[in-house]
PyMOL Python script that loads the backbone (N, CA, C, O; Angstrom):
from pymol import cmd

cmd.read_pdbstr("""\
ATOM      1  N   UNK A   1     137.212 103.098 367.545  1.00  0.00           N
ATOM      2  CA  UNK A   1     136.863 101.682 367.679  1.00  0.00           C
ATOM      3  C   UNK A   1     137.950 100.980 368.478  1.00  0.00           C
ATOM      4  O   UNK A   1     139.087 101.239 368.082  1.00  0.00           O
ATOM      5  N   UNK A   2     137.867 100.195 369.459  1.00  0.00           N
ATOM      6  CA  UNK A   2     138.896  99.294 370.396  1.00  0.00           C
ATOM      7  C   UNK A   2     137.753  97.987 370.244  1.00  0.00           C
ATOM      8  O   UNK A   2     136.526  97.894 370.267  1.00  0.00           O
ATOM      9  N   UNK A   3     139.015  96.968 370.061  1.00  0.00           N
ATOM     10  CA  UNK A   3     138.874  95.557 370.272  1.00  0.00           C
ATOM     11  C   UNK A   3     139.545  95.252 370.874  1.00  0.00           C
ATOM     12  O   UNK A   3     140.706  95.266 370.467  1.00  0.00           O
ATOM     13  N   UNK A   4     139.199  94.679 372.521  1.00  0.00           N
ATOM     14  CA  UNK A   4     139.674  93.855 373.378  1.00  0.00           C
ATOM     15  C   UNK A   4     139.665  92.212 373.155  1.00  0.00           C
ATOM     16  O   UNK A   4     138.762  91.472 372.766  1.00  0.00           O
ATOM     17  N   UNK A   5     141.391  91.861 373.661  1.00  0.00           N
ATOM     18  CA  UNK A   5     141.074  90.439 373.552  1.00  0.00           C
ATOM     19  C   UNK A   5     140.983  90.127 374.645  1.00  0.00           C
ATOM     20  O   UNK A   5     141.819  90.509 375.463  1.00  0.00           O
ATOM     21  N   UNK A   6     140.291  89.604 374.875  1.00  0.00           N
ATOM     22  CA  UNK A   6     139.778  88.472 376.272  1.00  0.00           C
ATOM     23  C   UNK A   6     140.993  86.921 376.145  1.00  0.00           C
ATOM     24  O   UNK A   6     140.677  85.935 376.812  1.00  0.00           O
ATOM     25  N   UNK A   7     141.865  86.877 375.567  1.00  0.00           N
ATOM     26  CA  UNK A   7     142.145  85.516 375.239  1.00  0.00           C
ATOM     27  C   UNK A   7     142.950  85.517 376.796  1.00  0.00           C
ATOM     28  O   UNK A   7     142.928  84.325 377.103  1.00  0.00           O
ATOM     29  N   UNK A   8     143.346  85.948 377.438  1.00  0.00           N
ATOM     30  CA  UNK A   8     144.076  85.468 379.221  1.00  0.00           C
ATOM     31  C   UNK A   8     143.010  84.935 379.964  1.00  0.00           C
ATOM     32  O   UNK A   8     143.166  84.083 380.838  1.00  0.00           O
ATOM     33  N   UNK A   9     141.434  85.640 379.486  1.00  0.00           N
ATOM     34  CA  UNK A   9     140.205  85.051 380.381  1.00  0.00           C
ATOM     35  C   UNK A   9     139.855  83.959 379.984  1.00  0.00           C
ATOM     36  O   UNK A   9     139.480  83.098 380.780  1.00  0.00           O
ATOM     37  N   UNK A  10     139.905  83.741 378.589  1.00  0.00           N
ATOM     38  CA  UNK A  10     139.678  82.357 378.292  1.00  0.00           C
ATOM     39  C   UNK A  10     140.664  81.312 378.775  1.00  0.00           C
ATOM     40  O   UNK A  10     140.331  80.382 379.510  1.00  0.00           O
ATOM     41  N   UNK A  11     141.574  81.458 378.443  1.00  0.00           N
ATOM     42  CA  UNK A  11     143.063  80.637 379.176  1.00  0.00           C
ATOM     43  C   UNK A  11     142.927  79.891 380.722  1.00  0.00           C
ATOM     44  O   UNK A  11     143.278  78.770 381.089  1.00  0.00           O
ATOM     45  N   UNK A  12     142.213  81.094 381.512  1.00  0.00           N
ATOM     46  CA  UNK A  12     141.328  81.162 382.655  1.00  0.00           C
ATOM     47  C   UNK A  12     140.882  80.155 383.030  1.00  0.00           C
ATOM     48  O   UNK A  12     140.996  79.351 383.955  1.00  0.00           O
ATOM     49  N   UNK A  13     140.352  80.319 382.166  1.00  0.00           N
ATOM     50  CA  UNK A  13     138.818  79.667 382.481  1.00  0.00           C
ATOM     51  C   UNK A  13     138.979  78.024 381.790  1.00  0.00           C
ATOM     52  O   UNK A  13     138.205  77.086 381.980  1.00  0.00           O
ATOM     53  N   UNK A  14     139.975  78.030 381.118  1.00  0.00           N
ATOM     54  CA  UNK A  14     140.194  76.817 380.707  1.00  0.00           C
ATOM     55  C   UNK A  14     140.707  75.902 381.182  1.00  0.00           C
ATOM     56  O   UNK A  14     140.514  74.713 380.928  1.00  0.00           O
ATOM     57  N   UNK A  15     141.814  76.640 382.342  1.00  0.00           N
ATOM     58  CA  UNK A  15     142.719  76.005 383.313  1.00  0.00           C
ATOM     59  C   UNK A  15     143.958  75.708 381.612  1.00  0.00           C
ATOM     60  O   UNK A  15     144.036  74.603 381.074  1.00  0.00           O
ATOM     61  N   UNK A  16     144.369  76.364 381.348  1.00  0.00           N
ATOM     62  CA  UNK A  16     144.977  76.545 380.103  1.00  0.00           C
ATOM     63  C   UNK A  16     146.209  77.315 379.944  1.00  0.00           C
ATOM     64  O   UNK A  16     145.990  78.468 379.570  1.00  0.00           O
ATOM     65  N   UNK A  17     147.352  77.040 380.106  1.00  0.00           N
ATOM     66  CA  UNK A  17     148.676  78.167 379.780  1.00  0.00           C
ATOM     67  C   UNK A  17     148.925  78.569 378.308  1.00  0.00           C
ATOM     68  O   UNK A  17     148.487  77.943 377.343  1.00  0.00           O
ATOM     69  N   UNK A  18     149.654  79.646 378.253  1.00  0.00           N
ATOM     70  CA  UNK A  18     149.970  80.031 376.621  1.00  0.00           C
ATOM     71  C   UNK A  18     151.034  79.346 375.889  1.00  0.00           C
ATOM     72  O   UNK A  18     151.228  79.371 374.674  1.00  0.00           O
ATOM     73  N   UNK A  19     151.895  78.547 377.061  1.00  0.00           N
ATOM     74  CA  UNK A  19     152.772  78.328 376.169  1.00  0.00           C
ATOM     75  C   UNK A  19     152.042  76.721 375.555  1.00  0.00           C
ATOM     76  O   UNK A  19     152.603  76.078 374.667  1.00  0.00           O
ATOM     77  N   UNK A  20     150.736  76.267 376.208  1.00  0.00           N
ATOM     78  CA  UNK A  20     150.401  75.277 375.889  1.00  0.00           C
ATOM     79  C   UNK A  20     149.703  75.480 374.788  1.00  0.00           C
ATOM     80  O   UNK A  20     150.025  74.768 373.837  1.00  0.00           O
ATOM     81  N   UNK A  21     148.444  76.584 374.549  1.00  0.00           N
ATOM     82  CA  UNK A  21     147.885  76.836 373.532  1.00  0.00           C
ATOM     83  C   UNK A  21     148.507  76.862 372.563  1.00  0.00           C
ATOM     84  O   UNK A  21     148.113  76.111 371.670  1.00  0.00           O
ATOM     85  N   UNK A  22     149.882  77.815 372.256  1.00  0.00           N
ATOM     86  CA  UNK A  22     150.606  78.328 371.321  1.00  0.00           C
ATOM     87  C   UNK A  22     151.166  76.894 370.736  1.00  0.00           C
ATOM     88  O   UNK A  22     151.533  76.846 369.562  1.00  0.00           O
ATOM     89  N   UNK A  23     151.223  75.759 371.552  1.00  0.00           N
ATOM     90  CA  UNK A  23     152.006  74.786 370.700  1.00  0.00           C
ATOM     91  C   UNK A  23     150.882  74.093 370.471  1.00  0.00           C
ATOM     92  O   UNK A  23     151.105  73.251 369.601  1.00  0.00           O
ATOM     93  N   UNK A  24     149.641  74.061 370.902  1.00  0.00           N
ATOM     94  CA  UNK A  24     148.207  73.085 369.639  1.00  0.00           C
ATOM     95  C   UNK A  24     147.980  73.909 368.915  1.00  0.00           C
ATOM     96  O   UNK A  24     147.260  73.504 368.002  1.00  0.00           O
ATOM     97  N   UNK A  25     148.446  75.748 368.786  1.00  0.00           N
ATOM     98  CA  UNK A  25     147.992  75.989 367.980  1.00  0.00           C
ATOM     99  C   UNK A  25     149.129  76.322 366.632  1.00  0.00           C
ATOM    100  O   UNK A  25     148.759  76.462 365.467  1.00  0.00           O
ATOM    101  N   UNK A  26     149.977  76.373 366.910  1.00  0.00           N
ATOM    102  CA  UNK A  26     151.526  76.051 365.947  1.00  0.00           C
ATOM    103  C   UNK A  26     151.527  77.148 365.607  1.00  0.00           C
ATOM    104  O   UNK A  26     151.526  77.360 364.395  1.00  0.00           O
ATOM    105  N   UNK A  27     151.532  78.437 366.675  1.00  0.00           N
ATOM    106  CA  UNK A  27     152.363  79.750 366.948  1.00  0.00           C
ATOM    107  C   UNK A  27     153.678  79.847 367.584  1.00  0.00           C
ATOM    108  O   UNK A  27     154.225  78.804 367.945  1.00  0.00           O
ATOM    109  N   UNK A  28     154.272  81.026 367.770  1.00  0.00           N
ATOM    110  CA  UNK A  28     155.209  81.031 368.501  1.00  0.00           C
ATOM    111  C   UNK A  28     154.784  82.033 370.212  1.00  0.00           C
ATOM    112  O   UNK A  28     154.337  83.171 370.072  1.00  0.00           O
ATOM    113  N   UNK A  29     154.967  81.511 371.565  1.00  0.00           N
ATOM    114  CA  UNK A  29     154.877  82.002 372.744  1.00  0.00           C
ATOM    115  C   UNK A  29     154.983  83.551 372.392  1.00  0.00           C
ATOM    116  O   UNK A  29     154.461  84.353 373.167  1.00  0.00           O
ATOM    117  N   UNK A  30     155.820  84.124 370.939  1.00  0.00           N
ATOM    118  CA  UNK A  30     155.657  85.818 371.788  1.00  0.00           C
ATOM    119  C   UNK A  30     154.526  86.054 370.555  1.00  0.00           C
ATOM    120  O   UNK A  30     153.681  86.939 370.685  1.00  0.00           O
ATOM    121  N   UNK A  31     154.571  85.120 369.233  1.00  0.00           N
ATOM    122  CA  UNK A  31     153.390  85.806 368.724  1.00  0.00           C
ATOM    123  C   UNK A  31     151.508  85.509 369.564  1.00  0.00           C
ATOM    124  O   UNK A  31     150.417  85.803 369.076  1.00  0.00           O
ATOM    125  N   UNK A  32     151.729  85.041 370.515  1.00  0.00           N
ATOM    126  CA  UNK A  32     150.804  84.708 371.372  1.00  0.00           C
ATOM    127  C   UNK A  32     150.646  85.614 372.146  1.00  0.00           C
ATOM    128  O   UNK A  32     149.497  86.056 372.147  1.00  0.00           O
ATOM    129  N   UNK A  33     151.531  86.215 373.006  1.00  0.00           N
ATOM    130  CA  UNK A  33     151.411  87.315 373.936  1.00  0.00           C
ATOM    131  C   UNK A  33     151.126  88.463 373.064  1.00  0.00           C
ATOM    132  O   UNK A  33     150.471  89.382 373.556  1.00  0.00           O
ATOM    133  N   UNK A  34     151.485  88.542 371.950  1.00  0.00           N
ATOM    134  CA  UNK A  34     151.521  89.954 371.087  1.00  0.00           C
ATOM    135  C   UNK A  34     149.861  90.240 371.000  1.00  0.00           C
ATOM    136  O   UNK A  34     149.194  91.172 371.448  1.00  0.00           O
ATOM    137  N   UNK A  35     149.388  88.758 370.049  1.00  0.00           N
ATOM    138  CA  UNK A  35     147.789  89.101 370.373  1.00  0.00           C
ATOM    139  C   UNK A  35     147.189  89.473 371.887  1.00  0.00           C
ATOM    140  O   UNK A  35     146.473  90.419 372.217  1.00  0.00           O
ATOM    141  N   UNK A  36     147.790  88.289 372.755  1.00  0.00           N
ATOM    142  CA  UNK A  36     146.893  88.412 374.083  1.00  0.00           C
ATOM    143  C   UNK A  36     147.094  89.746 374.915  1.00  0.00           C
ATOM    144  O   UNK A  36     146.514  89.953 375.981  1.00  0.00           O
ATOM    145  N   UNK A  37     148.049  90.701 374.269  1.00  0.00           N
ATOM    146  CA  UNK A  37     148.461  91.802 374.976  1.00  0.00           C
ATOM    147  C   UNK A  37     147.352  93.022 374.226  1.00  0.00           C
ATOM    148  O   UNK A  37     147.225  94.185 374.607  1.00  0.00           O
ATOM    149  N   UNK A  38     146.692  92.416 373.170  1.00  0.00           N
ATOM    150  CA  UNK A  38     146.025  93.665 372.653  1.00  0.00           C
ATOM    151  C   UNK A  38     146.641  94.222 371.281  1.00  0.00           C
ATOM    152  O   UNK A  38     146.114  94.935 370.427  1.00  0.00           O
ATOM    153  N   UNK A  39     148.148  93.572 371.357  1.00  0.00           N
ATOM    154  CA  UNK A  39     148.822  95.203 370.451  1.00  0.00           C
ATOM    155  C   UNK A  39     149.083  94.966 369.218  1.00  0.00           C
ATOM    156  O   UNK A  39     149.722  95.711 368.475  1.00  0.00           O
ATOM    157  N   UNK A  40     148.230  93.098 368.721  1.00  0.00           N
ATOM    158  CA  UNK A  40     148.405  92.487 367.066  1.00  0.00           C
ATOM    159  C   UNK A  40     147.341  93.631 366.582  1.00  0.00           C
ATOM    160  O   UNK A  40     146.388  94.098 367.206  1.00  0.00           O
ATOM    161  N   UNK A  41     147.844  93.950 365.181  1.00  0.00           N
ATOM    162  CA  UNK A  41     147.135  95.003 364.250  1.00  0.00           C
ATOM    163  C   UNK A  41     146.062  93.658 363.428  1.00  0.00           C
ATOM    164  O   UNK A  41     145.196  94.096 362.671  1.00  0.00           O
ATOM    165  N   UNK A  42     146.137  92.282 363.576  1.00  0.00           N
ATOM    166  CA  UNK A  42     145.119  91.623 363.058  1.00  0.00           C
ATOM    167  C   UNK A  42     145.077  90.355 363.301  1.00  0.00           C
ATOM    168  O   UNK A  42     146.146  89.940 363.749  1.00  0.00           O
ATOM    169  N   UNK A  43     144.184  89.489 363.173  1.00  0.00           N
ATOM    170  CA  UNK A  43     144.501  87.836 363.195  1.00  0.00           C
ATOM    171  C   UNK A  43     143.906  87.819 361.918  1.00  0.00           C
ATOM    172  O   UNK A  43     143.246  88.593 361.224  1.00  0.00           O
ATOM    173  N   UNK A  44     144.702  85.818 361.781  1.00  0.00           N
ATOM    174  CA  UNK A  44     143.870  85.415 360.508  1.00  0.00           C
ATOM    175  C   UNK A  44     142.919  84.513 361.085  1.00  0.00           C
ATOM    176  O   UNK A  44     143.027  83.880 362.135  1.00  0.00           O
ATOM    177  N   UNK A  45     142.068  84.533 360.349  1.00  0.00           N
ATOM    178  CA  UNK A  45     140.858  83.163 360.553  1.00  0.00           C
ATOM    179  C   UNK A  45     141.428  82.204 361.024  1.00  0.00           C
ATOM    180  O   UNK A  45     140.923  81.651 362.001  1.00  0.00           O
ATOM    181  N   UNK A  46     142.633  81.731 360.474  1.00  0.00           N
ATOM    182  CA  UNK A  46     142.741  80.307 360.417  1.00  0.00           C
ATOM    183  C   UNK A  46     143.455  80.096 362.202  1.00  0.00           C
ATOM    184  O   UNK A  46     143.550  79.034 362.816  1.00  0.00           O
ATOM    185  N   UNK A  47     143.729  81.024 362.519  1.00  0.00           N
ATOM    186  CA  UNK A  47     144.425  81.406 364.034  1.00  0.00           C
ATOM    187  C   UNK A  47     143.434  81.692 364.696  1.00  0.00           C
ATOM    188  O   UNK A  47     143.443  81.169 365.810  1.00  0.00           O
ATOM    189  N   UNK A  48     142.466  82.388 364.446  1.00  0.00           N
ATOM    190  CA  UNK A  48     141.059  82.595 365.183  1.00  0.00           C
ATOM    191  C   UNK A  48     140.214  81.442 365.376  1.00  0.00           C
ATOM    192  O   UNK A  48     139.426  81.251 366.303  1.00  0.00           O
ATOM    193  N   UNK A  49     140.516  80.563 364.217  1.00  0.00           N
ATOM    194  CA  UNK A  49     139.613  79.650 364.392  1.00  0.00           C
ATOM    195  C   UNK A  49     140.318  78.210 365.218  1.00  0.00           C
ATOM    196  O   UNK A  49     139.587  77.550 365.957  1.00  0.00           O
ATOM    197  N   UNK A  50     141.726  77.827 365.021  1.00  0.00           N
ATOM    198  CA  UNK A  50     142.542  77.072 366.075  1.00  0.00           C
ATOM    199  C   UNK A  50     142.459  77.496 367.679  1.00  0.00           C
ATOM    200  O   UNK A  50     142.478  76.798 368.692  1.00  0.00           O
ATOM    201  N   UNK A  51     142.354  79.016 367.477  1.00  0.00           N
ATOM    202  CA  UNK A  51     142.264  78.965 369.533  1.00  0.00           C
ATOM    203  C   UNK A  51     141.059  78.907 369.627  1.00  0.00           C
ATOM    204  O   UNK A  51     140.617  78.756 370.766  1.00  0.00           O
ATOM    205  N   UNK A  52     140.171  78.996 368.583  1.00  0.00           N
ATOM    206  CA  UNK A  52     138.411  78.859 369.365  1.00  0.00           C
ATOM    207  C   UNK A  52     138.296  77.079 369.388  1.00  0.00           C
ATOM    208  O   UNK A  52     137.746  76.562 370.360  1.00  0.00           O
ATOM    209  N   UNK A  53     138.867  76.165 368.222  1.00  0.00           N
ATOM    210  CA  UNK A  53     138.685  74.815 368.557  1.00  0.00           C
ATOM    211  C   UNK A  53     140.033  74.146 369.953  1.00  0.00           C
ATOM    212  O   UNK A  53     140.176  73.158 370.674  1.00  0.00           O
ATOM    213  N   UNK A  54     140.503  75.006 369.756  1.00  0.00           N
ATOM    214  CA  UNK A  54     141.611  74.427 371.042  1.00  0.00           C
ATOM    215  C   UNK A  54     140.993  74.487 372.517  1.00  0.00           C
ATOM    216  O   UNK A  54     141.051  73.617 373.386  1.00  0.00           O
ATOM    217  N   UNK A  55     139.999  76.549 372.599  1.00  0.00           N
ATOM    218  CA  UNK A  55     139.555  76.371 373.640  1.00  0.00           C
ATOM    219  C   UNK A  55     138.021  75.922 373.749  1.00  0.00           C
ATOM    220  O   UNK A  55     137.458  75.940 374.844  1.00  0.00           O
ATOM    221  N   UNK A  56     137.535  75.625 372.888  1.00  0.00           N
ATOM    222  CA  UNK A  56     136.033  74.981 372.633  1.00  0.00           C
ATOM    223  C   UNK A  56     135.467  76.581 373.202  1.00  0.00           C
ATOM    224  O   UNK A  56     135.019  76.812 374.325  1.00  0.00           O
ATOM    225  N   UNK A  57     135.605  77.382 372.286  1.00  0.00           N
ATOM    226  CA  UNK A  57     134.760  78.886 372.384  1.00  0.00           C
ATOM    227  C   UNK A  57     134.267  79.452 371.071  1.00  0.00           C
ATOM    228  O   UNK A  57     134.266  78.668 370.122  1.00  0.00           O
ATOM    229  N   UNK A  58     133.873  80.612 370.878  1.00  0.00           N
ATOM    230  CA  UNK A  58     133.490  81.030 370.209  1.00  0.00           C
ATOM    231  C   UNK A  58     134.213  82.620 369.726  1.00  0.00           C
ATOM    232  O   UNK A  58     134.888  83.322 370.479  1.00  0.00           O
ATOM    233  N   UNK A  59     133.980  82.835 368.761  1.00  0.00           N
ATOM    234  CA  UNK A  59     135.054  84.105 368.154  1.00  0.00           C
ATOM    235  C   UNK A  59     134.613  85.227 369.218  1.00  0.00           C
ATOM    236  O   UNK A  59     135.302  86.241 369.331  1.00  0.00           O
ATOM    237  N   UNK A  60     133.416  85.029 370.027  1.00  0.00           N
ATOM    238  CA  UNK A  60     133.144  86.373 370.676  1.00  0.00           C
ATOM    239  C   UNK A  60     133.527  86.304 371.947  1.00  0.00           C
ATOM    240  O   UNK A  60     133.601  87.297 372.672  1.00  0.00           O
ATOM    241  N   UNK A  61     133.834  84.977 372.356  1.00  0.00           N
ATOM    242  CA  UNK A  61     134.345  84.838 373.650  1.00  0.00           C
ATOM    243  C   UNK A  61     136.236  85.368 373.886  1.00  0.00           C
ATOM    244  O   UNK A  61     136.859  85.562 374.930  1.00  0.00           O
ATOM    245  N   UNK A  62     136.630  85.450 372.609  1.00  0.00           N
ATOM    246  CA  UNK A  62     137.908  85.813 372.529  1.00  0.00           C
ATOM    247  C   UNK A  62     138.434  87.498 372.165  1.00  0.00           C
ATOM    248  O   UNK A  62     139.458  88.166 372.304  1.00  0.00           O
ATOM    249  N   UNK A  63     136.951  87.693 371.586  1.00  0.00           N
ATOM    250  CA  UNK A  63     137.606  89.455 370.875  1.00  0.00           C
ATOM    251  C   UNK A  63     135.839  89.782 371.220  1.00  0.00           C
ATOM    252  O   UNK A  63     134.736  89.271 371.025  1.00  0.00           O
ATOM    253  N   UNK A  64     136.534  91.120 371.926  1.00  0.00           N
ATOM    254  CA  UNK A  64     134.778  92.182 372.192  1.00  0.00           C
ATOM    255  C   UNK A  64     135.186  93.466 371.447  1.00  0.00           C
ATOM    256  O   UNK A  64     136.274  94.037 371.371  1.00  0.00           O
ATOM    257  N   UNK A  65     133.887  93.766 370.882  1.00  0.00           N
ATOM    258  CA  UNK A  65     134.522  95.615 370.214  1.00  0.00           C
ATOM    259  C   UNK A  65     133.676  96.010 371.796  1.00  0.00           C
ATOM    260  O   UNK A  65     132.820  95.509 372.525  1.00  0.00           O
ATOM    261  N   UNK A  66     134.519  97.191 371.743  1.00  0.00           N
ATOM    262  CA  UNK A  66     134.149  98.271 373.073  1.00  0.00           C
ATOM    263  C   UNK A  66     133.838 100.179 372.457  1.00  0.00           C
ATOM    264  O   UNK A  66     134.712 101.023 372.260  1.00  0.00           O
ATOM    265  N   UNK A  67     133.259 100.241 372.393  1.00  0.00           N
ATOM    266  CA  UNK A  67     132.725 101.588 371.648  1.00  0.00           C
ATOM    267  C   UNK A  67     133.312 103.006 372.507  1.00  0.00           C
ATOM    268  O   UNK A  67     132.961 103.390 373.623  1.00  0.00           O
ATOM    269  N   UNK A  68     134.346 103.639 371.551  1.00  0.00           N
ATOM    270  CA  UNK A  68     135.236 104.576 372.548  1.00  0.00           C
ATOM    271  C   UNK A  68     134.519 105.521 372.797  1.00  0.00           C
ATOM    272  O   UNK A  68     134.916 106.418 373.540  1.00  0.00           O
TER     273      UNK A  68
END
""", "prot")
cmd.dss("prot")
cmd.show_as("cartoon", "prot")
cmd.util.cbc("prot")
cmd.orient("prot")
């Protein structure tokens, strides 16, 4: 099983930087890259659900499963 995060495409597409997200969403810049790099072992809701209202998306626009 692989779950890709899409969160740099959303950022994208938002016209959006990380270090801006990370401070509406009251993370820290490397625990931000850690997810957006792929290599967090989990999020919580409550972090899943701040970058989906920060970037006005949806949980699927941020994480895809990809079937190995």
């Amino acid at each position: 099983m692989a779950i890709k995060v899409n969160l740099d495409v959303m950022l994208v597409r938002r016209g959006m930087k990380s270090k801006e997200l990370a401070e509406i969403i009251s993370i820290t810049t490397a625990n931000l890259s850690i997810l957006k790099s792929g290599k967090a072992k989990a999020i919580r809701f409550s972090t899943l659900e701040a970058i989906c209202k920060a970037l006005d998306c949806q949980p699927s626009d941020v994480l895809e499963y990809i079937e190995d």
